[in-house]
Every structure is written in C-alpha cells, then in structure tokens.
C-alpha positions in Angstrom: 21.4 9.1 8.9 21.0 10.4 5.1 21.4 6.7 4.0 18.2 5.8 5.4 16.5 8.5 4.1 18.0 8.0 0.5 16.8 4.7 0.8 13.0 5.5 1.3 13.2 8.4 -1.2 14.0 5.9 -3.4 11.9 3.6 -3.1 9.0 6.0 -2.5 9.4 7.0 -5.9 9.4 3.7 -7.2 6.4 2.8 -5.4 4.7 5.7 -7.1 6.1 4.7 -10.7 4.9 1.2 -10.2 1.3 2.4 -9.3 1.2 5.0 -12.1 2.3 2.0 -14.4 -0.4 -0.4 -12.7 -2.9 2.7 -12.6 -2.8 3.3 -16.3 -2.0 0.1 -17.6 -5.4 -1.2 -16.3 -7.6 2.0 -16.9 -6.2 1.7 -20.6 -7.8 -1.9 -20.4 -10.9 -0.9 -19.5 -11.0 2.2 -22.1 -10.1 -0.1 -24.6 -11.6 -3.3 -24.3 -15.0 -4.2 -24.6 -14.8 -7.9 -22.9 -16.2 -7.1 -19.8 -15.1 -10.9 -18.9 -11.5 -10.3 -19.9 -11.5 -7.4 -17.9 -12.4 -8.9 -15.0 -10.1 -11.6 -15.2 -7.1 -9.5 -15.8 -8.2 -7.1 -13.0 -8.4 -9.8 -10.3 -5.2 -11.8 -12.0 -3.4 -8.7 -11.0 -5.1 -8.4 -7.9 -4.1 -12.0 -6.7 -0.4 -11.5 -7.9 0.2 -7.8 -6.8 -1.7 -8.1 -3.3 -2.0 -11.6 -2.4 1.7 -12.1 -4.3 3.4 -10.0 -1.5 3.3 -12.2 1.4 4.9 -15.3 -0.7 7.4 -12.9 -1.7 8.0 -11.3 1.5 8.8 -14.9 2.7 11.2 -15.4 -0.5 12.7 -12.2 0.3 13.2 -12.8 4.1 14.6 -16.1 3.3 17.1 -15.3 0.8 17.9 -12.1 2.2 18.7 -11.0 -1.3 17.1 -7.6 -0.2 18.8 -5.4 -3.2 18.8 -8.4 -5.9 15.4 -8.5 -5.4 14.4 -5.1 -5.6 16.0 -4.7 -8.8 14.7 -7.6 -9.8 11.6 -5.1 -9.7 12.7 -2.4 -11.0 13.6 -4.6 -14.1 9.7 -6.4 -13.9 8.5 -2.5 -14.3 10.6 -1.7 -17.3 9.1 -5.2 -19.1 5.6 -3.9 -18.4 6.4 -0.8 -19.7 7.8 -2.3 -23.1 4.7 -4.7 -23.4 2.4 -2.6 -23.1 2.7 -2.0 -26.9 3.1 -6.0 -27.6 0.6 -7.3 -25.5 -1.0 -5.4 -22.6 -2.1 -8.9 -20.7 1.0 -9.9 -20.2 2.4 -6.1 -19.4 -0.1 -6.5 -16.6 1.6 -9.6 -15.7 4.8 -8.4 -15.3 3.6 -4.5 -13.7 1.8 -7.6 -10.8 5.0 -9.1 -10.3 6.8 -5.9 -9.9 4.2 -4.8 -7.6 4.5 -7.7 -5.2 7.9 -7.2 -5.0 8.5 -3.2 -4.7 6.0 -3.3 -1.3 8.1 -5.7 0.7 11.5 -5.0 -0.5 10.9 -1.2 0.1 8.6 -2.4 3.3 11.4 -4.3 4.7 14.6 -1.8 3.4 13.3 1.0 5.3 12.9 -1.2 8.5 16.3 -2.7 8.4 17.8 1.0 8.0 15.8 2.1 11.2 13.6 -0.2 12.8 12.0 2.3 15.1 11.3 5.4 12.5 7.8 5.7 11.3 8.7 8.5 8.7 10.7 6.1 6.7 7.8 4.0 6.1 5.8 7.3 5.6 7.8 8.3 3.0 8.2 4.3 1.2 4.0 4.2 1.4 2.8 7.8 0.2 3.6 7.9 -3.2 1.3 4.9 -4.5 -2.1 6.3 -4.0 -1.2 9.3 -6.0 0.5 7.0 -8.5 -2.2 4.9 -9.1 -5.0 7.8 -9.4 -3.1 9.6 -11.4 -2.4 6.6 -13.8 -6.0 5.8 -13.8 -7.2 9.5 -15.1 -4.4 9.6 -17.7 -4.9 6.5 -19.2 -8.4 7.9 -20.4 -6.4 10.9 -22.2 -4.8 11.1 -24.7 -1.1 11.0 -23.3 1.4 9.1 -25.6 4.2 9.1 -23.4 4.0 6.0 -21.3 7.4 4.9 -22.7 9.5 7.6 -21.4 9.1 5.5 -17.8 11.4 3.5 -19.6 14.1 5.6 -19.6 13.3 6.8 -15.7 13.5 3.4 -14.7 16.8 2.8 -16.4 18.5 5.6 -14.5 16.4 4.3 -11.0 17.6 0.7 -11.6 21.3 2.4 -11.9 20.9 4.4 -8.8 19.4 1.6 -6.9 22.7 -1.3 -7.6 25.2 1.5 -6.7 23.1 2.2 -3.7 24.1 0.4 -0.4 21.6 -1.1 1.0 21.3 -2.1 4.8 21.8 -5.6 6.3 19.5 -8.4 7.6 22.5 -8.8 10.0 21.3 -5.6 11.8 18.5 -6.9 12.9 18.3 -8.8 16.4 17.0 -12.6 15.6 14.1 -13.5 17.7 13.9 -18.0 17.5 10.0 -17.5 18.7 9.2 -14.7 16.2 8.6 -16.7 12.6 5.0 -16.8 11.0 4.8 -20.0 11.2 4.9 -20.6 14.9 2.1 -19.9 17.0 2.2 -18.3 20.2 0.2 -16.4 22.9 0.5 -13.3 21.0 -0.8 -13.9 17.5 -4.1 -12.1 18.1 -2.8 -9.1 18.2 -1.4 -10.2 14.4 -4.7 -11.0 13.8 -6.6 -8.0 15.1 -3.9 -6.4 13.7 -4.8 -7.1 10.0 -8.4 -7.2 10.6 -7.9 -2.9 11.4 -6.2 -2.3 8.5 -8.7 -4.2 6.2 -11.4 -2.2 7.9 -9.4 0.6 6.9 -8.2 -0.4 3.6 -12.1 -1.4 2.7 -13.5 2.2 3.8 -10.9 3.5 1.6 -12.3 1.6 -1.2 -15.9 2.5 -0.5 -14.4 6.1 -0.4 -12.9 5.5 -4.1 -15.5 4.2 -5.3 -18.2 7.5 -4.2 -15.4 9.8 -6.3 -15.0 7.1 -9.5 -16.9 9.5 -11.5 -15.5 12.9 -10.7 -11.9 13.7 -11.6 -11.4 16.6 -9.2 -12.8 14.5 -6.3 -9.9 12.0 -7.0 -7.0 13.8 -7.2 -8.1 16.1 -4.0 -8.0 12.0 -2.2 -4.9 11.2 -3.8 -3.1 13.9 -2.6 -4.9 13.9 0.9 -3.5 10.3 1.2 -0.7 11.2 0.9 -0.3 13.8 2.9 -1.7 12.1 5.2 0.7 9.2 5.0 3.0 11.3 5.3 2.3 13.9 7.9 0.8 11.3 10.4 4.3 9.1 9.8 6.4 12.3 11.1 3.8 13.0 14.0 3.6 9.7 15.1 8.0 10.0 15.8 7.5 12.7 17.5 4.5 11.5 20.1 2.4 9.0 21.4 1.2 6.7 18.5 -1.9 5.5 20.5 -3.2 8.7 21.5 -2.1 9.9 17.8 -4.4 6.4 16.3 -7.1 6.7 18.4 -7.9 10.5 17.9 -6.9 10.9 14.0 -9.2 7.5 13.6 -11.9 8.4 15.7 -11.8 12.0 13.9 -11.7 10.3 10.7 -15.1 8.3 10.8 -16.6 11.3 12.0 -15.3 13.6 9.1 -16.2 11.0 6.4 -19.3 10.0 7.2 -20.3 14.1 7.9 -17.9 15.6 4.3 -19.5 13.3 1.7 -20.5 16.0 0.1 -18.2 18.5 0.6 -14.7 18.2 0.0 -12.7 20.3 2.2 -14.1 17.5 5.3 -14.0 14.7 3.0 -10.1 15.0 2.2 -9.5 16.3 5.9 -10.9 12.3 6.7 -9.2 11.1 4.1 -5.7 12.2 5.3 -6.8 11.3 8.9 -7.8 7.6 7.7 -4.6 6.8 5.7 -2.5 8.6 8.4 -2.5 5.5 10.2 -0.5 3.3 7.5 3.3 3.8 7.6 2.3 3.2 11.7 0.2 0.0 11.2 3.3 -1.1 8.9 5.8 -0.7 11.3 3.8 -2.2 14.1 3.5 -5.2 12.0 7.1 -5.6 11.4 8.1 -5.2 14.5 5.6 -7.9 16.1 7.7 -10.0 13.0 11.0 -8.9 13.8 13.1 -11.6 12.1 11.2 -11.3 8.6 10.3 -7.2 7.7 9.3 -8.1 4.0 7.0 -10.8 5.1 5.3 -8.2 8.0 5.3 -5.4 5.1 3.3 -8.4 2.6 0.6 -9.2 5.5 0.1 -5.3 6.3 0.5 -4.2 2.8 -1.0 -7.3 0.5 -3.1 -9.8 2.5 -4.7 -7.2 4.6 -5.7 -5.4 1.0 -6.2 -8.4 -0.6 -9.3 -9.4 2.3 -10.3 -6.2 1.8 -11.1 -6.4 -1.7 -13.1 -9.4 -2.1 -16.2 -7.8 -1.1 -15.9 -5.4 -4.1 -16.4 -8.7 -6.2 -19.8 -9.2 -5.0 -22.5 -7.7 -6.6 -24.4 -7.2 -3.3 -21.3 -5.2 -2.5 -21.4 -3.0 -5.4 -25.3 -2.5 -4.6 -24.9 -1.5 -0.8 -21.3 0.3 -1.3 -23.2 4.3 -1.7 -25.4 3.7 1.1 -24.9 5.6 4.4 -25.6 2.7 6.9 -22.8 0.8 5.0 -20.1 3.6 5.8 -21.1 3.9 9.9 -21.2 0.3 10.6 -17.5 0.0 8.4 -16.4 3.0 10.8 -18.0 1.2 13.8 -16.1 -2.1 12.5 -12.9 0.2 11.9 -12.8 1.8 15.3 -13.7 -1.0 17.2 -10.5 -3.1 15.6 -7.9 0.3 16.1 -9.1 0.1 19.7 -8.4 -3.5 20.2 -4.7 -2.9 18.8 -4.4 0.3 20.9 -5.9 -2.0 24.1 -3.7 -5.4 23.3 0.2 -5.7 24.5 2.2 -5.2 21.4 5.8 -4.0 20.1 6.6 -0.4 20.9 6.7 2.0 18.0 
C-alpha cells in the first residue's frame, strides 16, 4: 500500500522538476534571444519530441518493459539539460524534450502497474507539472542564478529512484485483442476518447494564453490545476466518475466562460477543467491494458500535441481572446466528455 504511493510521490516530483526545467529553460530563450525564427524552431522541436515523443516511447517502454531503466534513463536526460544549459541552451532543450517524453509514460505507466484501478495515483503523478512549468516560466524572467542546484536534487532523486522497487509488467492481466495496433469494435471510444482531452487540453491553452501577461493570474491557475488534479483524482475513488465528469465539466464551461474577469470563478473552472485528467488517464490505460506507458503517451502527448497545432496558426492567435471562441471550445468539450460518459468503456 505505501509502495504505490512512494512511487507516485516520486514521480510526481519529478514531473514537476522536469517542467520547471522545461518551463525556464525555454522562457530563458525567449528573454534572451532575439531570433524570433530560432525561437520558434526550438519551441516546436521541443514540442514534437516532448509531446509527440511520448507515444513512440510509451511503445519502447511497453515493449522492453525496462519500466525503472528507463525512468532513470530520465532522470539522467534532466541532469544533462541542466548542465547544458550553461554550454549550449539548444541542445539543453534537447535533452530536457527527451527527458520529458520519457518521465510522462514511465510515471504514467508505474503508477498503473502498482494499482490499476486507483485514480489518486495518477492524481498525484500528473499535478505537479503545471505548477512546474509556470513557475519555471516566471523565474526564468528574474534574476534567479540557481538553476544548477537541480543538479544536485536530481542526483539524490536518481539514487532514490534505482533503490526503489518498482512494480511488474507481470502484474498486469495480458489481453491478445488489446494492442494499438489492432483494430476492433471499440476503438471509437479511443478515439473520442482523445478528441475530449484535446478539447480540454486546447481550452486550457486558450486559458494560458488570456493570463500570459499577468504574473498573479498564472500562478492562481497553476496552483488551481493542481488542486484540481488532485482533488478530482481522490473524489473520483471515492464515487461515480461519470456523474463526478459530467457535473465538474459541465460546471467548468460555465465558470470559465462567466470568471474571465474575476479570479476567484476563473481558478474555481480551472480546477474543475483539469479535475478530469488523472481520470481521462486511467480510462485510457485501462481501454490499453497490455501497454500503460503507450495509453499514458496517447492521453498525455498526442492528445496535447493535436491540441497545440492550432496555436501555430496565426488565425489562431487572432481568434484565441474572443468570447465566441471559448463557448463553441466548451460546446466542442462537452459534447466529446458526453460521448465518453455515453460509450461502453473500461470501468474506473
């Protein structure tokens, strides 16, 4: 019982040291750096390898079933990007990507494999990296000069983590007609599946993006996330997950499209939004019983990754502040949530 929890704590906090690292890394870019076209570059190199990485290394994870070997393997990318950064920040982006990919479905599929039916363990693996990242983000533009420490940290995680035992694939009960890459009657609730968590994942960003500018506004979202994350992870054990999704989401849209302007409601639909990830994660892993670090790459990278390409649209950027754009994303959002709630899936 306290393994599994030891397990999540721990990679919890790496998740949040990896975002910090990605959070501050890039904002230091963009402070520094005057090549808008570099910029851009690096920020959607990372983008690709971090997000779109996840699902090719779920697969390598799943495969091998080197769950641990892997994760340190991590860890160790972290600690690289940390001692780059003061070589050459492109490639300390490069590695912080790789780490990234990696951290999300080894921690993804560790806390499945230690309890494949508890919805706080992914709760705890998935709320630190929102406030990781935001907080990276708004140091970065300070004058902090202590980025290196992390190094140290990481030293004594990457102990912790190889004298940590770590939980089986052997555990979990092989299904032959649950692998991606065979389609059957029931891959449109995968589908629908990912298209609600893009929905969600792309409202967040429009969310982000109306608080860019205002320092207070993003650390009252951070730590609504998580919250959120977290809170909505311990309900959802604890009571019906559909009537939990379809009220806290339905209650969401309304908050967020009513709080723009006033915090209190804004973070109150923040949490309520981003309630509905450690639940979205488990539902996807256990539709993919057989291969947890692949399910936790779709619901965690290539769900975030479709998410994101509108932001690389100027017609995107243009639309993003306007209030029709935010009701027909919650229409969108709703309407998806719904069709998981409605379609036969695995039991949380």
């Amino acid at each position: 019982m306290k393994g599994k929890y030891k397990i999540a704590g721990l990679f919890g906090a790496l998740h949040g040291i990896n975002d910090f690292i990605a959070g501050f890394m890039l904002a230091s870019l963009s402070v520094n750096s005057t090549d808008i076209k570099v910029n851009t570059i690096t920020f959607l190199v990372y983008s690709i390898i971090a997000f779109g990485g996840q699902l090719p290394a779920g697969m390598l994870v799943d495969k091998t079933k080197k769950l641990k070997l892997l994760s340190l393997f991590s860890v160790a990318c972290m600690i690289v990007a940390v001692s780059l950064f003061y070589v050459n920040i492109f490639y300390a982006i490069l590695f912080s990507a790789i780490a990234s990919a990696f951290i999300h479905v080894c921690g993804g599929a560790a806390c499945y494999i230690s309890d494949n039916k508890n919805v706080t363990l992914a709760g705890i693996f998935t709320s630190p990296g929102v406030v990781g990242l935001i907080i990276g983000g708004i140091v970065a533009t300070t004058n902090f000069s202590f980025f290196y420490v992390l190094i140290v940290v990481l030293l004594l995680l990457f102990i912790l983590m190889a004298k940590t035992a770590f939980p089986s694939y052997k555990t979990i009960k092989q299904n032959t007609n649950n692998s991606l890459l065979q389609l059957d009657q029931h891959d449109f609730f995968m589908l629908v599946l990912i298209m609600a968590i893009a929905f969600r994942s792309l409202i967040w960003n429009v969310m982000h993006a109306m608080c860019f500018n205002n320092t207070n506004w993003l650390y009252a979202i951070a730590f609504s996330a998580f919250a959120g994350k977290l809170i909505g992870a311990y309900i959802a054990d604890r009571t019906d997950w559909k009537k939990f999704v379809f009220i806290t989401m339905f209650v969401s849209a309304v908050l967020l499209n009513a709080g723009k302007d006033y915090l209190p409601v804004f973070c109150i639909g923040v949490a309520l939004l981003q309630s509905g990830v450690p639940i979205t994660l488990l539902l996807m892993q256990q539709y993919l019983k057989n291969s947890p670090a692949t399910a936790a790459g779709l619901s965690l990278g290539l769900s975030i990754v479709i998410a994101g390409l509108p932001a690389y649209t100027e017609q995107f950027r243009l639309i993003q502040i306007h209030k029709i754009l935010l009701i027909l994303l919650s229409i969108a959002f709703l309407a998806s949530n719904y069709a998981v709630i409605r379609l036969k899936k695995p039991s949380v």
